[in-house]
C-alpha positions as CSV (number, residue, x, y, z in Angstrom):
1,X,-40.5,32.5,-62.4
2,X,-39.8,30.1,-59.6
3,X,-38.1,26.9,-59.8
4,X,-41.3,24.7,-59.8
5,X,-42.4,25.9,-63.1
6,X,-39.6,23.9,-64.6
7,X,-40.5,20.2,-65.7
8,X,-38.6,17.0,-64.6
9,X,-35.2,17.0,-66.6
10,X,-34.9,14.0,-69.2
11,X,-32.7,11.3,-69.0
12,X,-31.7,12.9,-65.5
13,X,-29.9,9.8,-64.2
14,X,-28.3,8.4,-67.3
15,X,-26.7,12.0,-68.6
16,X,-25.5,12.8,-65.5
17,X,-24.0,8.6,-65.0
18,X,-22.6,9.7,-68.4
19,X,-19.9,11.9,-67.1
20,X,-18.4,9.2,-64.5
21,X,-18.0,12.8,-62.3
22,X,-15.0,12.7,-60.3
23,X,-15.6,14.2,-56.9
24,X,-13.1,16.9,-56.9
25,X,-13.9,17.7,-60.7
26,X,-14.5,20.7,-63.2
27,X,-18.0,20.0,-65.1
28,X,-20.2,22.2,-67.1
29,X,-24.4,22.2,-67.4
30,X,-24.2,24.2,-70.7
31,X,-28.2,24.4,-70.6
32,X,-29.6,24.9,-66.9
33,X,-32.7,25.8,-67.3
34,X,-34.8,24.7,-63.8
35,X,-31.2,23.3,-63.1
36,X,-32.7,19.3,-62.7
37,X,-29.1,18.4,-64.2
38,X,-26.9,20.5,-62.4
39,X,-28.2,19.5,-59.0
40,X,-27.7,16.0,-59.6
41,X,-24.3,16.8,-60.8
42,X,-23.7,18.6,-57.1
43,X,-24.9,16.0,-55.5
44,X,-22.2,13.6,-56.8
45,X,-19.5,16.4,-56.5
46,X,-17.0,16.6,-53.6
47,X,-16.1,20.2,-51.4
48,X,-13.4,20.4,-53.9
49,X,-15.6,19.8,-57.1
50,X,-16.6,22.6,-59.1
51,X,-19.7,23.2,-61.7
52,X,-20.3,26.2,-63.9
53,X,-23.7,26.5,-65.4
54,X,-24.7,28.3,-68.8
55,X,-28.1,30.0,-69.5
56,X,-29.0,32.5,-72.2
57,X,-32.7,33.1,-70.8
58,X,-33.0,35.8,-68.4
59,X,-36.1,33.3,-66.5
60,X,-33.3,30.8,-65.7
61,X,-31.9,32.9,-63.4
62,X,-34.6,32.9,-60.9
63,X,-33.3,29.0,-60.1
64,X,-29.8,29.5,-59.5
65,X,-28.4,27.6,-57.0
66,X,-27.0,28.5,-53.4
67,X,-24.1,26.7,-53.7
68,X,-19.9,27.9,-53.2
69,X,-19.4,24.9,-55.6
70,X,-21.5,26.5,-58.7
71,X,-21.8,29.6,-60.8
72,X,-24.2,30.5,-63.1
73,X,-22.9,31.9,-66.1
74,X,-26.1,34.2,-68.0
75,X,-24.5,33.7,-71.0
76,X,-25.0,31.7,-74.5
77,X,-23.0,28.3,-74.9
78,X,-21.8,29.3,-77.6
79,X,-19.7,31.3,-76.0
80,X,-18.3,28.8,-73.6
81,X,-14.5,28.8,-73.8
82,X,-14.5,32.6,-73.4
83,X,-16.9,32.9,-71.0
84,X,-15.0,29.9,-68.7
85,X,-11.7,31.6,-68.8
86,X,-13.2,34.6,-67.1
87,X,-13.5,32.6,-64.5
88,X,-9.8,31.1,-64.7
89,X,-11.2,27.8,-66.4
90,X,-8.9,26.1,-69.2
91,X,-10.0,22.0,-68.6
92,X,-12.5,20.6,-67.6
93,X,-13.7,16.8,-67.0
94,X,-17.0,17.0,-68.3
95,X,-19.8,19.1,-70.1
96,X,-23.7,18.0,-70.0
97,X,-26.0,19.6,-72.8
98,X,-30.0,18.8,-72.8
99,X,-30.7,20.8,-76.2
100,X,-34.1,22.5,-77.5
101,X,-36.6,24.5,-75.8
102,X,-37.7,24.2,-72.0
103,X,-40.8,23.0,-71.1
104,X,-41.0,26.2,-69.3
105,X,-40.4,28.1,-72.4
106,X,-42.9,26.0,-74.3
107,X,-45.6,26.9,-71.1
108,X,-45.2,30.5,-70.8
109,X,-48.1,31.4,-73.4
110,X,-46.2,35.0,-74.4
111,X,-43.1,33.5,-75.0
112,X,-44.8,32.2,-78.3
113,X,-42.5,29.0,-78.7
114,X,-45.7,26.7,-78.6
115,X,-48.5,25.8,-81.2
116,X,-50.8,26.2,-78.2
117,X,-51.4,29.5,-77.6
118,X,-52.4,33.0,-79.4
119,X,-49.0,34.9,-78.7
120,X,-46.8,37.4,-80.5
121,X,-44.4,35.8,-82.9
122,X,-41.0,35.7,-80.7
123,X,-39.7,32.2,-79.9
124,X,-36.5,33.8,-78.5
125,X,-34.6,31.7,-76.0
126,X,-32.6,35.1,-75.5
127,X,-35.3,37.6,-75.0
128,X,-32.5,40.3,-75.4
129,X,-32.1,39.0,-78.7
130,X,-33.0,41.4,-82.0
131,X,-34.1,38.5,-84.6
132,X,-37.6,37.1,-83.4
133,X,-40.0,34.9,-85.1
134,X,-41.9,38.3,-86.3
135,X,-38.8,39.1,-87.8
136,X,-38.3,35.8,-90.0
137,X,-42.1,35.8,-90.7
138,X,-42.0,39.2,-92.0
139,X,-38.6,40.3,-93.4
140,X,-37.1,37.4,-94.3
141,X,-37.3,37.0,-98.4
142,X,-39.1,34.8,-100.1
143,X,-36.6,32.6,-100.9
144,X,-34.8,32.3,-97.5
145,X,-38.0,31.8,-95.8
146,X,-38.7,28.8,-98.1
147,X,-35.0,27.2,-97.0
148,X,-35.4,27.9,-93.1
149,X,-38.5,25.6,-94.3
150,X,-36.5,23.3,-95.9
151,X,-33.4,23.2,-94.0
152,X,-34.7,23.5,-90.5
153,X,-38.7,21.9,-90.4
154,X,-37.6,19.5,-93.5
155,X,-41.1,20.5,-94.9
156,X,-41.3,19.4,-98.6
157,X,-44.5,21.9,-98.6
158,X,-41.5,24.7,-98.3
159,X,-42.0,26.4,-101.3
160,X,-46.0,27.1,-100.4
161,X,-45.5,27.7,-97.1
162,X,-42.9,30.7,-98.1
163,X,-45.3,31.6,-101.0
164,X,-48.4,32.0,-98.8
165,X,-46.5,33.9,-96.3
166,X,-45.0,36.6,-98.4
167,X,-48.3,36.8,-100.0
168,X,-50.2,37.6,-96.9
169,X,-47.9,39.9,-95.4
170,X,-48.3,42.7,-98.3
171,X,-51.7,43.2,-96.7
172,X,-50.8,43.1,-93.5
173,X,-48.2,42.2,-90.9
174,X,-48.2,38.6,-89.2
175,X,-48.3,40.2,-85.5
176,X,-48.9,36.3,-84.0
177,X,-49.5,32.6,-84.3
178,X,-53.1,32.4,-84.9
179,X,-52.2,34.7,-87.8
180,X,-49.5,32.7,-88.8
181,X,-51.9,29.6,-88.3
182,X,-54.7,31.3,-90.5
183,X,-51.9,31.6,-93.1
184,X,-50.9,28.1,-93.4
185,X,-54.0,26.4,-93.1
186,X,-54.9,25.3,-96.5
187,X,-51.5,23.6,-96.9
188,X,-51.8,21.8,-92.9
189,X,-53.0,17.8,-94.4
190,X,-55.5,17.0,-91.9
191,X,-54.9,14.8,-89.2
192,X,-51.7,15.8,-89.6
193,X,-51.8,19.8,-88.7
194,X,-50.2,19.3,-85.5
195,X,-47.3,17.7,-86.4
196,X,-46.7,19.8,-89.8
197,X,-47.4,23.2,-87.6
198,X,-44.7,21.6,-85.3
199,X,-42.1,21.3,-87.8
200,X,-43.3,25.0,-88.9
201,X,-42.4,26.2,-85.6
202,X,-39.1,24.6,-84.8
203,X,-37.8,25.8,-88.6
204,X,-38.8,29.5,-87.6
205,X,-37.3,28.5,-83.9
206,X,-34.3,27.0,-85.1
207,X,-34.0,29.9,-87.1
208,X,-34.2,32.5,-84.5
209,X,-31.9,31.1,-82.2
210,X,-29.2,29.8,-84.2
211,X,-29.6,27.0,-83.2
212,X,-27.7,24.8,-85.7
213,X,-24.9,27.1,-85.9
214,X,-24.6,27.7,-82.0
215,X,-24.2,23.7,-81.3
216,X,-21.6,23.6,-84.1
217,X,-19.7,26.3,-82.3
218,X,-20.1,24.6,-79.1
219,X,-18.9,21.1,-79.7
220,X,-16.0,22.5,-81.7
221,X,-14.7,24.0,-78.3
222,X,-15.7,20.8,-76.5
223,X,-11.8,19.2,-77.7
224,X,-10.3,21.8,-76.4
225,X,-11.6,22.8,-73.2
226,X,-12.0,18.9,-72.1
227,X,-9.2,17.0,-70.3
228,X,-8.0,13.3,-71.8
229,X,-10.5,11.2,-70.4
230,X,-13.4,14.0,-69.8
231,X,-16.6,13.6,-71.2
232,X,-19.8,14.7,-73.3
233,X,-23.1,13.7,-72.4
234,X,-25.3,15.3,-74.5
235,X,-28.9,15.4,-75.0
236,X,-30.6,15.4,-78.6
237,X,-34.5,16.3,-79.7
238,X,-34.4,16.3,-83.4
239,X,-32.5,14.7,-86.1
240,X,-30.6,17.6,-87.2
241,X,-29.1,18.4,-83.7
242,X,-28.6,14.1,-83.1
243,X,-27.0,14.1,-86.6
244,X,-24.0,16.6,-85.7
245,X,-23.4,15.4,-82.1
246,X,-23.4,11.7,-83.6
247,X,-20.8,13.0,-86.6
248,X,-19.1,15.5,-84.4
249,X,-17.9,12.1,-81.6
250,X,-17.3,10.0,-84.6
251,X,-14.9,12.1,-86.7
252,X,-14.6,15.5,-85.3
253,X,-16.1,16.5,-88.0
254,X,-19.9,17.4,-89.4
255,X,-19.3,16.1,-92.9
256,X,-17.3,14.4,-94.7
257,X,-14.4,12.0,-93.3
258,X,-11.3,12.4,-91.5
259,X,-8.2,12.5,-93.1
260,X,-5.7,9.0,-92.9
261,X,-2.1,8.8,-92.5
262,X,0.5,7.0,-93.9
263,X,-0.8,4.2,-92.6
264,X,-4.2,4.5,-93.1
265,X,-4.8,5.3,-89.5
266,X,-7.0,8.2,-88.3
267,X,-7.2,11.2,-85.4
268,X,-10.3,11.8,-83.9
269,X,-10.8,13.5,-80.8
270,X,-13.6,11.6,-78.9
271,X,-14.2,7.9,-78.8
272,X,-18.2,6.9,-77.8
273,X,-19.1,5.4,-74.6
274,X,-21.7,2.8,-74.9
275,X,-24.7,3.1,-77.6
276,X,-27.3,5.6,-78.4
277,X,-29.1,5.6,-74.8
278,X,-33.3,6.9,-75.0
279,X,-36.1,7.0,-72.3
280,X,-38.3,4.6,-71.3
281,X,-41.7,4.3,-71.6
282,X,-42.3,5.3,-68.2
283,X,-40.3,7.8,-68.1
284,X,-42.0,9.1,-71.6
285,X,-45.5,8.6,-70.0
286,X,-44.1,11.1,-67.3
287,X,-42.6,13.6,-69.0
288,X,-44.0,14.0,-72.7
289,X,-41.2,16.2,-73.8
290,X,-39.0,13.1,-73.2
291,X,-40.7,11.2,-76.2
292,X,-37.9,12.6,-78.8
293,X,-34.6,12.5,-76.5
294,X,-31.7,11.3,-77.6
295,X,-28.5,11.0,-75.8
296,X,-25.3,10.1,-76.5
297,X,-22.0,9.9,-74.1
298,X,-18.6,10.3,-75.4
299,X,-15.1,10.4,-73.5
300,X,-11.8,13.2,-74.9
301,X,-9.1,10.9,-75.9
């Protein structure tokens, strides 16, 4: 897979603005894909400046860069403190995350991440990984099926969709999204199938890759492994991710609030820089995968 494959990265400018780099700084592009971000990050990056990359798709690694100032970590971001200290890394001054699915995964037809195309249920951003979207569709019980549903695609439908699933599977295996498709149908409103088959796909995706639980593990590392004054700029696509970035800067926490002192003050680790920041309509009209970005920029205190 070469590097053209890879669509124009969203928010490219303002993300990268969002870490004020410093030119002889420690940054890290927790989600290279086509590496849009991490180039532009180089670019603004002294002889002395460093940049670590993170990528758990194997296709990613076809674009690394050629570069004594950047390595390419094939590696989940979850994993990110451990993985950094391998390389002798304890602080750093900034970490960029663009969240969600390439465009390049959502193009390759076999990867099966996109309404689009007949494929074999996978949607694995790791394509080492065991649990695939044949895996959910199949195994999973009736009643967890009907809260990845819930939880992840917010489909009030749940309980049908998980119904009709475990239903059809006793006569035969659900081997690939046009069968998965055929399933669903009676319960896709029309003129609104797409958009209710989307929010199928990113529950089952979600699901797969851990998503939810990965970026919780991530941004809990982000107060340690930042500097005072190092930033987040982070990069959002639904509301589930947005919603813990937003209540991760705000109270370090994802529920709940944080705990006063004697004088009714508070400790959080991050203070926001600026306002929720999306794309414009040109770039939108550009890149369509930019319609649901979010970002948000927040500096260690």
């Amino acid at each position: 897979m070469k590097q053209m494959e890879y669509h124009n990265p969203v928010l490219l400018k303002e993300t990268v603005a969002g870490l004020a780099i410093k030119p002889d700084g420690v940054y890290v592009d927790v989600t290279f894909g086509g590496g849009g971000h991490s180039r532009e990050i180089l670019s603004r990056l002294g002889p002395e400046g460093k940049l670590y990359a993170f990528d758990q798709d194997a296709d990613a690694l076809e674009n690394a860069i050629d570069d004594p100032r950047f390595t390419l970590i094939n590696e989940n971001f979850r994993f990110i403190k451990r993985f950094l200290r391998l390389y002798g890394v304890k602080k750093v001054d900034g970490i960029l995350g663009d969240f969600g699915v390439s465009s390049h995964q959502f193009d390759v037809a076999e990867r099966g991440f996109s309404t689009r195309f007949e494929a074999d249920l996978d949607m694995r951003m790791n394509q080492g990984s065991e649990l695939s979207a044949y895996h959910v569709v199949n195994e999973y019980e009736e009643e967890a099926l009907r809260n990845v549903f819930y939880e992840y695609g917010e489909l009030r439908a749940a309980p049908k969709l998980a119904k009709a699933i475990v239903t059809a599977r006793q006569d035969e295996k659900i081997k690939t999204s046009e069968t998965l498709k055929d399933v669903l149908r009676p319960f896709l409103v029309k003129h609104k199938e797409h958009k209710l088959l989307a929010q199928i796909y990113q529950a089952i995706r979600i699901e797969v890759n851990q998503e939810i639980e990965v970026l919780k593990e991530f941004l809990l590392q982000t107060e340690g492994l930042l500097d005072a004054g190092g930033r987040i700029s982070l990069i959002s696509y639904h509301s589930l991710e947005d919603r813990l970035v937003k209540r991760y800067i705000r109270s370090g926490l994802f529920e709940g609030e944080p705990e006063k002192d004697l004088y009714g003050n508070v400790s959080v680790p991050f203070k926001k820089v600026g306002g929720l920041i999306v794309p414009s309509d040109k770039e939108i009209k550009e890149n369509s995968r930019a319609r649901s970005a979010k970002l948000r920029v927040a500096t260690r205190l």
